[in-house]
C-alpha positions as CSV (number, residue, x, y, z in Angstrom):
1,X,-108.3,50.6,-72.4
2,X,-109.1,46.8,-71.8
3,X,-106.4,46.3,-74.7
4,X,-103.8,47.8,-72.5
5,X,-105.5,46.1,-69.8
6,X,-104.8,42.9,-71.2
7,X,-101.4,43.7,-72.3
8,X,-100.1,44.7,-68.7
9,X,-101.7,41.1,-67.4
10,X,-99.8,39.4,-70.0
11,X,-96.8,40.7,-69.0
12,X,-97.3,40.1,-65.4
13,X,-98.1,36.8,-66.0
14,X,-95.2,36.0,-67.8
15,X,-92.7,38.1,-65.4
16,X,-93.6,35.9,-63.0
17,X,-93.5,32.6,-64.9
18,X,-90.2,34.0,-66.1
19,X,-89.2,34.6,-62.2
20,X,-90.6,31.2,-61.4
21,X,-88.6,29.3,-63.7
22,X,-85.3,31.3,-62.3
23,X,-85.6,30.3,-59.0
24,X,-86.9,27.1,-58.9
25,X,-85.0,25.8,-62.5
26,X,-81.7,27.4,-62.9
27,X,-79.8,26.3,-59.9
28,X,-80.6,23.0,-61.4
29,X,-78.4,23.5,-64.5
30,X,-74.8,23.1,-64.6
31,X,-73.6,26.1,-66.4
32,X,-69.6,26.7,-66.1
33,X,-69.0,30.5,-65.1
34,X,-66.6,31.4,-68.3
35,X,-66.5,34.9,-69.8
36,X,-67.8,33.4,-72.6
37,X,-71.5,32.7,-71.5
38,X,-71.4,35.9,-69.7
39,X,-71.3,37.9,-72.9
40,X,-74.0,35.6,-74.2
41,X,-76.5,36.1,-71.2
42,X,-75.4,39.8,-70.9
43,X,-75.6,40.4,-75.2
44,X,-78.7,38.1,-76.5
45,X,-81.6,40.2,-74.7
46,X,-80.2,42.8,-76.5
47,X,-79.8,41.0,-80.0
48,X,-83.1,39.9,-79.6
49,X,-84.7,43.3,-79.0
50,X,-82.8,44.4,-82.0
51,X,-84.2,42.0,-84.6
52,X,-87.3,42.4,-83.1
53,X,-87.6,46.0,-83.9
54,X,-85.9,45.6,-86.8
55,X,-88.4,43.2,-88.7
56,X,-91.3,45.6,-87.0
57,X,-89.4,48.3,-88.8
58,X,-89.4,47.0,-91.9
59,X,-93.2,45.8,-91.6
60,X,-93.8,49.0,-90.9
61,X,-91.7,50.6,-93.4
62,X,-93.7,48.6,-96.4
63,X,-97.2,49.4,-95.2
C-alpha cells in the first residue's frame, strides 16, 4: 500500500512540474506551426511508450 502510495505522489508531482513547465515555458519558445512538428508532438508519446514496453517485455521475457 505505501508503494502505491508513493507511486501516485510521484506522478502528481511530476504532472504538475510537467503542467508548470507548459504554461510558464512554452510560450517562450519559437516553434513554427508546420505539419511536420505536429506529427512529432502528436507521434513521440506514443513511440516512447512503445520502446518502453518493449524493452520491459523483453526483461520480462528473459527472467
Amino acid at each position: 500500500m505505501e508503494n502505491q502510495l508513493g507511486l501516485v505522489l510521484k506522478l502528481l508531482l511530476l504532472s504538475a512540474l510537467l503542467s508548470i513547465l507548459i504554461k510558464y515555458a512554452a510560450p517562450s519558445l519559437s516553434i513554427p506551426a508546420t505539419a511536420t512538428n505536429a506529427l512529432i508532438m502528436i507521434l513521440s508519446p506514443i513511440a516512447i511508450l512503445a520502446i518502453a514496453l518493449l524493452w520491459r517485455f523483453q526483461a520480462y521475457k528473459q527472467t
